[in-house]
N, C-alpha and C positions, 0 to 999 in steps of 0.2 A: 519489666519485672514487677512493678510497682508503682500509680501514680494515684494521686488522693488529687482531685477536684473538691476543694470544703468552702462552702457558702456560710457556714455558720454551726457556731456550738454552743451552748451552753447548759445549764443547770438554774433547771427554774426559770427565775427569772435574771440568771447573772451569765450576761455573756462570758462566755472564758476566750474563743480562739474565731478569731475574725476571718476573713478570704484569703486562701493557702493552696496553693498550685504545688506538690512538690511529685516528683519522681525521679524514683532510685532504678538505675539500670545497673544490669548484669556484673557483677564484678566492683563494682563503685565502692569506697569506703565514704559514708558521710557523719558529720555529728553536726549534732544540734545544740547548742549553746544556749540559756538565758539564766535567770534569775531565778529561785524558791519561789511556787505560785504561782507562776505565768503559765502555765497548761501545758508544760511538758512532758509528762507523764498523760494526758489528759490526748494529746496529738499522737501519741506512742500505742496509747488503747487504741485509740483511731486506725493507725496503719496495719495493725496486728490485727484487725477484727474485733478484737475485747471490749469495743463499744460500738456499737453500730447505732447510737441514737445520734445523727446528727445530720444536718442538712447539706449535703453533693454527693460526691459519687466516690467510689474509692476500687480500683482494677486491680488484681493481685492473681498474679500465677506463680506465686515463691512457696517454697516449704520454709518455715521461719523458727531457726530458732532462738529462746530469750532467756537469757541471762539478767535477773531479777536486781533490786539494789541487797538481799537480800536472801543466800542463798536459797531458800525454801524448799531443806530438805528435810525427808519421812524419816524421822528420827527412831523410830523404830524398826525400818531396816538398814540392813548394810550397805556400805559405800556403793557396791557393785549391782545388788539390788537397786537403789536409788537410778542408777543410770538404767537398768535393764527395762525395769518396770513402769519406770514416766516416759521412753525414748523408745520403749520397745524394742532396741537392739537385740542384736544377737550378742553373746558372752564373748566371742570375739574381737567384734567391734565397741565392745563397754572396756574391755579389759586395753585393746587399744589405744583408745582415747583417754581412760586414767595416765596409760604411760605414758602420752603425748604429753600430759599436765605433771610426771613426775610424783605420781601418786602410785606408782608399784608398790607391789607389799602394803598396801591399804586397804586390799580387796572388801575385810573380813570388819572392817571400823564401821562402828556406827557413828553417826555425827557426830556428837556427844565426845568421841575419842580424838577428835580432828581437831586442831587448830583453825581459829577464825579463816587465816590463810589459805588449808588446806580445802578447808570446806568452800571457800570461793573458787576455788580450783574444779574441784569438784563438779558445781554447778556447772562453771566454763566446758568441762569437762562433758555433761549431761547436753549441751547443746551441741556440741561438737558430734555429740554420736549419733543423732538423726541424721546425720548430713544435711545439715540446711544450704539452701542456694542465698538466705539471706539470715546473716545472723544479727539480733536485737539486744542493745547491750543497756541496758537503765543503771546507772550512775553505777555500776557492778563493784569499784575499786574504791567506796566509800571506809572512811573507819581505818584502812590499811595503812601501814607507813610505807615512804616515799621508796624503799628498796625493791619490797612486794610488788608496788603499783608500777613500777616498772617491767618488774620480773614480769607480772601478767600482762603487761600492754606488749611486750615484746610476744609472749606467749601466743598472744590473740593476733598481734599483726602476723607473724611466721607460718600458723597456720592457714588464717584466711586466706591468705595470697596463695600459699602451695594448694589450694583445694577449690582456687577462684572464686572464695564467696564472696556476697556484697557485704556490708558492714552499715547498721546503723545505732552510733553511738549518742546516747544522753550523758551530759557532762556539764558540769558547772569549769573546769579545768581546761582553759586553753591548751596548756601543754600537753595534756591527754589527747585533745582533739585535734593538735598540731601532728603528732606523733602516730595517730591510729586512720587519720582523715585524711582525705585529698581534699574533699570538699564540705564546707562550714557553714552553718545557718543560724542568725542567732533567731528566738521569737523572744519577742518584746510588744509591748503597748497595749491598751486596753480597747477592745476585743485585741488578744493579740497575734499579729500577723509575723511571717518570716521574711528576715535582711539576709542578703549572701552575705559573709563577711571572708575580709582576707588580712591578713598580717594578725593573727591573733596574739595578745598576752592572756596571763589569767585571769579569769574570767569571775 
């Protein structure tokens, strides 16, 4: 589905992300673990395309979608707008997917109307409606309290699995990545490279 052969990255002259083998097949839930800084966001550009300045190779035949830390919605249109027009669905499958996320009767909100909440849902929601074969999640459940982050990790695991997408999660939260992962990677060190890890606490 996806493998990144990476000899090297940086900025300038500051290496950020050292030699990194990873591939995600079909179906796979993975999250990547480390620390504020360490080039995780920076390896996530990487896999998506979003950066192509970097030294190996990177294989992808996934339609990908991403869920920001951040919802980054067009606040000037509506809820249902928002999904139609970044996702290019049909009003069937946007109106769908809202109620997958419990966003009925939201149709006509603009973000502005929405709860911090609602509008991460929303987002959730907007990636859900392209049908991706690989969905991207960057720290999505930031800011939320611990009920919400639940309610969406249940939200996110229930549908990936009934619609067999892979999954790959950015996370500082072991228990996020315990909970939405089969499989864990932290990246750490300078250039930093990626550990499997298993038994996770928070992180």
């Amino acid at each position: 589905m996806i493998r990144l052969d990476l000899r090297h990255k940086a900025f300038g002259s500051t290496s950020v992300l050292g030699e990194i083998e990873l591939e995600i097949k079909a179906g796979e839930h993975v999250a990547l673990l480390g620390p504020s800084g360490i080039g995780k966001t920076t390896l996530l550009n990487i896999l998506t395309g979003l950066d192509q300045d970097f030294d190996g190779t990177l294989a992808s035949r996934s339609r990908i979608g991403m869920v920001f830390q951040e919802p980054r919605l067009l606040a000037w249109r509506s809820a249902l707008e928002n999904l139609m027009l970044v996702s290019g669905c049909s009003k069937e499958t946007a109106l769908d997917a809202m109620a997958a996320m419990g966003l009925s009767g939201k149709e006509d909100n603009f973000p502005s109307q929405m709860s911090l909440g609602q509008q991460r849902r929303l987002s959730l929601a907007r990636a859900f409606a392209i049908e991706p074969e690989l969905l991207v999640l960057d720290e999505p459940f930031t800011s939320l309290d611990h009920a919400l982050v639940q309610e969406m990790l249940e939200l996110t695991r229930s549908l990936a699995r009934s619609r067999g997408m892979a999954i790959l999660l950015v996370t500082h939260s072991g228990p996020e990545a315990d909970f939405l992962a089969d499989i864990h990677y932290r990246l750490e060190g300078t250039p930093a490279r990626l550990r499997r890890i298993e038994g996770l606490t928070d992180q």
